[in-house]
C-alpha positions as CSV (number, residue, x, y, z in Angstrom):
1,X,21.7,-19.0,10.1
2,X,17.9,-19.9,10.3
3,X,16.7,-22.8,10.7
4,X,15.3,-24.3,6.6
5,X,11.4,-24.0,6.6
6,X,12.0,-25.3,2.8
7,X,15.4,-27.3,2.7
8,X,16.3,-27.0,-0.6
9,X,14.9,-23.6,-1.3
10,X,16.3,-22.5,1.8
11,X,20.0,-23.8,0.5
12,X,19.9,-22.4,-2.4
13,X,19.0,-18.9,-1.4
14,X,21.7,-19.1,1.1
15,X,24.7,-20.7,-1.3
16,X,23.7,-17.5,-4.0
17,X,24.3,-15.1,-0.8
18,X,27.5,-16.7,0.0
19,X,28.7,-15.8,-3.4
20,X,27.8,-12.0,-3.3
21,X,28.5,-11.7,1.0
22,X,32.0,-10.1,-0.3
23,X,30.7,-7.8,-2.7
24,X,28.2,-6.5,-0.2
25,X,29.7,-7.6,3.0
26,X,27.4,-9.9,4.8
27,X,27.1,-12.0,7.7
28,X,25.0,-14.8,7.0
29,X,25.8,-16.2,10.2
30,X,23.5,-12.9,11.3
31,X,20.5,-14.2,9.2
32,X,17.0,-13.8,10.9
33,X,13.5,-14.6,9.5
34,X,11.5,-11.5,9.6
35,X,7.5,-11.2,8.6
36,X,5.8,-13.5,5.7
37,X,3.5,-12.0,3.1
38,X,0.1,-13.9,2.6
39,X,2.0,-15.6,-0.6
40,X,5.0,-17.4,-0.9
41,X,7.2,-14.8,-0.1
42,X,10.1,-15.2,2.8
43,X,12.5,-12.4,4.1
44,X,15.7,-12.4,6.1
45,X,17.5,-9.4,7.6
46,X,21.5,-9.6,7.3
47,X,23.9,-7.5,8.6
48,X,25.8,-5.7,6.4
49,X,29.1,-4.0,7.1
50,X,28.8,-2.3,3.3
51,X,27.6,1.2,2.0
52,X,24.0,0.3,1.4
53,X,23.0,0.3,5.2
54,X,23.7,-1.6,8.5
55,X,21.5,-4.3,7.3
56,X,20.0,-5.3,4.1
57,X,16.9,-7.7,3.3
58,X,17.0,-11.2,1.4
59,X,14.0,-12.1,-0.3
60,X,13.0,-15.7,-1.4
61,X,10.4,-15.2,-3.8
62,X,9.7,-18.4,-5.7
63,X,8.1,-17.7,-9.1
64,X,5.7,-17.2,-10.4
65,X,6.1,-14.1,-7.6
66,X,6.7,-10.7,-9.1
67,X,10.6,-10.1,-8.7
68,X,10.4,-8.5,-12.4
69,X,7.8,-6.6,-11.4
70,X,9.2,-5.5,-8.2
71,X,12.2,-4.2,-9.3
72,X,10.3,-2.1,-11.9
73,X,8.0,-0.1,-9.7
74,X,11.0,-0.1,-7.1
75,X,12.8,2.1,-9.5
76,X,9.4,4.3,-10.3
77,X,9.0,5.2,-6.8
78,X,12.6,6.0,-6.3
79,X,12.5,8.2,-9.4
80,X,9.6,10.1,-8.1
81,X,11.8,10.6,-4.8
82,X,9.5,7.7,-2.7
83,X,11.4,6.1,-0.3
84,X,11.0,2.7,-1.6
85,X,14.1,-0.3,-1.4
86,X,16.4,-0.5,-3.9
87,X,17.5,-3.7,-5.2
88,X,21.0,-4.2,-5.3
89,X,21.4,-7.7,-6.8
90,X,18.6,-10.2,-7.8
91,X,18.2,-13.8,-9.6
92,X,15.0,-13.2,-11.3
93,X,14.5,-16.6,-12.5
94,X,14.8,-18.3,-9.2
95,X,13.3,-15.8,-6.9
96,X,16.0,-14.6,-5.2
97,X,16.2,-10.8,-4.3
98,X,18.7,-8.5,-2.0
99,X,17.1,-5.5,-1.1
100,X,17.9,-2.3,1.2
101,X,16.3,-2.4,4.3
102,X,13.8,0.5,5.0
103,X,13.6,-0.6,9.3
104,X,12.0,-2.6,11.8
105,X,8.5,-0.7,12.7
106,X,5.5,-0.8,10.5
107,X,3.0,1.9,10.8
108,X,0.7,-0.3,12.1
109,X,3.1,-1.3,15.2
110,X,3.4,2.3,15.0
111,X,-0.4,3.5,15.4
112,X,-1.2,0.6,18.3
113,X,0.5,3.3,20.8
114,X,0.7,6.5,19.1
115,X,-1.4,9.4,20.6
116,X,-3.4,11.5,18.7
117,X,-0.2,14.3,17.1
118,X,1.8,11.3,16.2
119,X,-0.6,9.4,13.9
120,X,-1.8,12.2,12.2
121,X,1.6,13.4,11.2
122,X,2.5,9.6,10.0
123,X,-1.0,9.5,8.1
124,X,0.1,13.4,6.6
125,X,3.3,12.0,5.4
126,X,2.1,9.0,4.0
127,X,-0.9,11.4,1.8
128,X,2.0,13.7,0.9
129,X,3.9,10.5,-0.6
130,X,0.8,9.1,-1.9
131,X,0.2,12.8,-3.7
132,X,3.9,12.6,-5.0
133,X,3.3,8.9,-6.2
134,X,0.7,10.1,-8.0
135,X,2.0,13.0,-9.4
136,X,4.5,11.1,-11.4
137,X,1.9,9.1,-13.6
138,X,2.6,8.0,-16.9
139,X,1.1,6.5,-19.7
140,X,1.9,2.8,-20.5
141,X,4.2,2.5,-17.6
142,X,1.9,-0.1,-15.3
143,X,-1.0,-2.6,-16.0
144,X,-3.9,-0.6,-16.5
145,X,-6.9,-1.5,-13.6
146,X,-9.8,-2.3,-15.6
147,X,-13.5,-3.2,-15.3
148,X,-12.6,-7.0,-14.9
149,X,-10.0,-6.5,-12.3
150,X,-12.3,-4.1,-10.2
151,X,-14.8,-7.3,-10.2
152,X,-12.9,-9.9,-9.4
153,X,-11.7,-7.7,-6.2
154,X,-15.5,-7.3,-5.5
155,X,-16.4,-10.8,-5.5
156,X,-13.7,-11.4,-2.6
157,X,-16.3,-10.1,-0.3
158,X,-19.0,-12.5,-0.7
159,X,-16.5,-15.3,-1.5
160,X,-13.9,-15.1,1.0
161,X,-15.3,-12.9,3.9
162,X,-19.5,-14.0,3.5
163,X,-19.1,-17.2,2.4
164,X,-15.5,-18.6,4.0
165,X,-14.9,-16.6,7.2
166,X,-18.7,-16.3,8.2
167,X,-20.5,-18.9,6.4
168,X,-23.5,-17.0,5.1
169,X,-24.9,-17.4,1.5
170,X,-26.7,-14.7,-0.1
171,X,-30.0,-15.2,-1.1
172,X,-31.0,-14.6,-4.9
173,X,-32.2,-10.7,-3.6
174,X,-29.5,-10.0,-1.5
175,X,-26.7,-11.2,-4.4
176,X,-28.5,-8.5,-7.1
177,X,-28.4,-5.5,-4.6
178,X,-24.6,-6.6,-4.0
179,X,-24.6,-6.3,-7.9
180,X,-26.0,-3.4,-8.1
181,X,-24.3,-1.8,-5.5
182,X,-21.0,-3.5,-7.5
183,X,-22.3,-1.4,-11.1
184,X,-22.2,2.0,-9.5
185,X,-18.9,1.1,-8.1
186,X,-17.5,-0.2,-11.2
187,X,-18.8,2.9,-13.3
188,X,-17.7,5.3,-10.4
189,X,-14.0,3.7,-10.7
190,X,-13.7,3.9,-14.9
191,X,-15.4,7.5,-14.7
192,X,-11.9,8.7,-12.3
193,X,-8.6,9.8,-13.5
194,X,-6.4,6.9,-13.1
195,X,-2.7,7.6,-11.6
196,X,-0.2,5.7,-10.6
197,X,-1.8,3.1,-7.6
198,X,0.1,1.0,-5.3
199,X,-3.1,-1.5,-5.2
200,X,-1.7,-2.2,-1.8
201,X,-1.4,1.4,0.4
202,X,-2.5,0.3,4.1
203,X,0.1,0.3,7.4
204,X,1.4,-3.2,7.2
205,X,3.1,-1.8,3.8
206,X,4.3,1.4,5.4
207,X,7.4,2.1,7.2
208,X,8.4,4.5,9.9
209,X,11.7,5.5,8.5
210,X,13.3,8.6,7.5
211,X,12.6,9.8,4.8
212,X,8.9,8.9,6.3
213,X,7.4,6.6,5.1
214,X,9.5,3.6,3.5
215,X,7.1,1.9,1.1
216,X,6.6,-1.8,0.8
217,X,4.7,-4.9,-1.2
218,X,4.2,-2.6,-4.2
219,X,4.6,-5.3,-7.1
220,X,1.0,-5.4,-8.3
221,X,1.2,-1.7,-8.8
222,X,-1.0,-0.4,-11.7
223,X,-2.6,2.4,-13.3
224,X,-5.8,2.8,-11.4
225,X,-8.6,4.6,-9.9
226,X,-7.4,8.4,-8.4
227,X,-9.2,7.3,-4.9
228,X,-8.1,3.6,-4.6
229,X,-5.0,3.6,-2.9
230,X,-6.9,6.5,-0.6
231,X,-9.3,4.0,0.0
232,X,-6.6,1.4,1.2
233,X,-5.1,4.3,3.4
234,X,-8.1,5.0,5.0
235,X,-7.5,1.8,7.0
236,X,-4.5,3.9,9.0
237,X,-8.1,5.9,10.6
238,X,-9.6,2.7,11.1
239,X,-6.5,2.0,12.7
240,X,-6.0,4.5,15.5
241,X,-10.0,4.5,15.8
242,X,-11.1,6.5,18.6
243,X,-7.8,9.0,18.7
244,X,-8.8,10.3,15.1
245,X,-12.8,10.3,15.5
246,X,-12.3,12.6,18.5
247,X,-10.3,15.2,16.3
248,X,-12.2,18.8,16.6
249,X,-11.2,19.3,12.4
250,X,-14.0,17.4,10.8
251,X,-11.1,16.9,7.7
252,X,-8.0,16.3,7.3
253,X,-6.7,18.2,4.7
254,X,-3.3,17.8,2.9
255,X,-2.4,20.2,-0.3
256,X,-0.4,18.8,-2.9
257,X,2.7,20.0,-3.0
258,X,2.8,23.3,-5.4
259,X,-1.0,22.4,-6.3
260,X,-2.9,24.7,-4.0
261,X,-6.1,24.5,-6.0
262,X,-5.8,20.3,-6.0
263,X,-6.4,18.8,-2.8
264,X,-7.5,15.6,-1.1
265,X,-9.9,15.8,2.3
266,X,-10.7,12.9,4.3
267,X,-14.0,13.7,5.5
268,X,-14.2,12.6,9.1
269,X,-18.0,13.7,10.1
270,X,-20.6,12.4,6.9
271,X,-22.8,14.8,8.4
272,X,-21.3,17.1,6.2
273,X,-22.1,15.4,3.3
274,X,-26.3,15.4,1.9
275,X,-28.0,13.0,0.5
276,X,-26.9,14.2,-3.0
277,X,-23.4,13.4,-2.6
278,X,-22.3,17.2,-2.1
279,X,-20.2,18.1,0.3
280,X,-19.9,22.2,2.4
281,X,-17.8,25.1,1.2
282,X,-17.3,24.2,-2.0
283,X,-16.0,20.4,-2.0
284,X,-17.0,18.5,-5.2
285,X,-19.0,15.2,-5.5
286,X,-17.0,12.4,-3.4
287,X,-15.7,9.7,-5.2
288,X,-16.2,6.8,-3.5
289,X,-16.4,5.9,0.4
290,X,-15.1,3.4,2.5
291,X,-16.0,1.9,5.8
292,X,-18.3,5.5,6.9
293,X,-15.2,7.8,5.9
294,X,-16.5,9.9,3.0
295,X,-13.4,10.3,0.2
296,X,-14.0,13.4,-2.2
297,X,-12.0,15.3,-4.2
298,X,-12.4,19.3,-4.1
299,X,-10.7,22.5,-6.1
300,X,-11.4,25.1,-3.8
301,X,-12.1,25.0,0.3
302,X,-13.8,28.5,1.1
């Protein structure tokens, strides 16, 4: 069993395992620590002699973590046919979660050594479930992503990244063209369709699993902006770098599934793109951008 890094939390997570180790058969003596979220979240992988797989995950998430919240969106993905963990048994007022376990290799452990093929057939599967994700949308399902939300995200970048991790202060000019910049983003995300977003879609959260990909970290799911969790995903080029830019396809293209006249292209080469925001053969005005990788939305390719 591993050693406490909270005694008394780390007890009582344990003792409410012992009593369900029968039900799904596990050996706690097998008990590992596996990765740490940036919050309070812990996770411990236990064998499992039961149905539900070889092993199966613990979670310690002391409130006010989103256990609730998690189970919830769990069950949306699953019902759209996402591979996503299922929770088998939970304490939601202490924290305390079992969970199947969707494997041991992230996509980004995953794109650190994959050649060129392999990462674009994990980034194709993960836009295919993105697509199906949002293709199951529903009204007043999920917190809707609004205007203050958006801003608050914003101001991360001069707060955390400017101002805490390089120590530079905007001047009074500087801060009103970030705000400026920040109203066209702001309008750009209310004037989109909003879907079903995981707020969250990048590799650490990805699994490489069959059915590819297991999804992760999706409690502070909402109803959001169409290009958001695209934006996110985008991260998986920035990932494997070099291996994508030097693609011949300027675009990756991936149809949604029975939707051939709805599709989403990465643009790879903003050459293609003018200054007006318009895009060759045919592809509507992007969306939004990210990091030099032009996101746009089209209805026909010609």
């Amino acid at each position: 069993m591993p050693a406490p890094r909270a005694g008394a939390r780390n007890a009582q997570l344990f003792a409410w395992l012992a009593d369900r180790s029968g039900s799904y058969q596990l050996d706690l003596a097998s008990a590992s620590a596996i990765r740490a979220d940036a919050g309070a979240r812990r996770y411990f992988r236990i064998v499992s002699t039961g149905p539900h797989g070889p092993t199966l995950i613990a979670v310690d998430a002391p409130p006010p973590e989103k256990c609730h919240e998690f189970q919830h969106v769990s069950r949306l993905l699953l019902d759209a046919g996402i591979h996503a963990p299922r929770v088998l048994d939970a304490d939601f007022e202490r924290g305390f979660m079992l969970i199947t376990d969707l494997g041991r290799i992230t996509y980004l452990d995953q794109l650190q050594s994959a050649h060129l093929g392999a990462a674009q057939r994990l980034f194709i599967d993960a836009l295919h479930t993105l697509i199906e994700w949002q293709r199951a949308t529903r009204a007043g399902i999920l917190p809707d992503y609004d205007k203050t939300l958006l801003r608050r995200e914003l101001e991360l970048f001069p707060e955390w990244y400017l101002q805490r991790h390089l120590g530079f202060t905007l001047t009074p000019a500087q801060r009103a063209a970030l705000d400026a910049v920040y109203a066209v983003l702001i309008r750009n995300a209310a004037a989109q369709p909003h879907v079903f977003t995981h707020s969250d879609y990048m590799p650490r959260n990805l699994m490489v699993s069959a059915p590819n990909p297991g999804v992760l970290d999706f409690q502070d799911a909402v109803t959001g902006p169409l290009t958001y969790d695209l934006g996110r995903s985008s991260a998986m080029l920035l990932s494997v770098g070099k291996k994508i830019s030097s693609a011949t396809a300027s675009a990756i293209t991936i149809s949604m599934r029975g939707k051939s006249d709805c599709r989403c292209v990465l643009i790879l080469n903003s050459s293609t793109v003018n200054s007006n925001g318009w895009a060759c053969n045919g592809i509507s005005k992007f969306w939004g951008y990210s990091r030099g990788f032009i996101i746009v939305t089209e209805r026909h390719i010609i």
